[in-house]
C-alpha positions, 0 to 999 in steps of 0.5 A, a space after each residue: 192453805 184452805 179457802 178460809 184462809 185466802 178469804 180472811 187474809 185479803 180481806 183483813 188487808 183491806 180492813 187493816 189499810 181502811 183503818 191505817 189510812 183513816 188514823 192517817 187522816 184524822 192526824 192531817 185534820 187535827 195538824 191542819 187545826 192546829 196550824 189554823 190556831 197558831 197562825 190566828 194567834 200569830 195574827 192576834 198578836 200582830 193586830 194587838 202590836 199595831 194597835 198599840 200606835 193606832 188612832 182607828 179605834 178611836 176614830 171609829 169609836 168617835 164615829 159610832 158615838 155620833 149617832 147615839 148623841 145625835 139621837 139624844 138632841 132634838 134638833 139633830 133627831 131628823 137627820 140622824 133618821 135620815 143619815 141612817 135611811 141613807 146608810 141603809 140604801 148603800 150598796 151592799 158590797 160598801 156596808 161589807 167593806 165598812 163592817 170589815 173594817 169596824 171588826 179589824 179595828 176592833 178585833 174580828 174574834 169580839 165581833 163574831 162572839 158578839 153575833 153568836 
């Protein structure tokens, strides 16, 4: 063997174990993605079921719709303000629980594509 040859053969180890082991990662995200996707799809499926016998959204939707016709009486006008005032005040960890709810109810992925 001349020196060239001791050279090139390790290094071309190296190089070949640098690629196998990339290829190798690249397959553990892209199974990792996938498994994501089929677990959300599992769990669209099982909110779509249980909403399917649920009063929530409906509950919710009677909710929300207070406001707005609150604001379209004069009378009712102050206190929607005011309620909202309140609302605001809340603390912040009561908001996230209550917006966390609102999006289940109505299915998380909608809510996210609303915000983009």
């Amino acid at each position: 063997m001349n020196f060239l040859s001791l050279i090139i053969s390790p290094l071309a180890n190296v190089v070949t174990t640098h690629l196998k082991n990339k290829a190798e990662e690249k397959q553990a995200v892209h199974q990792r993605k996938l498994t994501q996707i089929e677990n959300e799809a599992s769990w669209d499926e099982a909110q779509a079921k249980n909403s399917n016998n649920s009063l929530k959204d409906e509950w919710f939707v009677f909710l929300l719709s207070i406001p707005m016709i609150g604001a379209f009486v004069p009378s009712m006008v102050p206190y929607v303000k005011e309620g909202f005032i309140v609302l605001a005040e809340m603390p912040e960890f009561y908001k996230a629980f209550l917006g966390a709810a609102i999006a289940a109810s109505f299915g998380i992925k909608s809510l996210a594509n609303w915000k983009k």
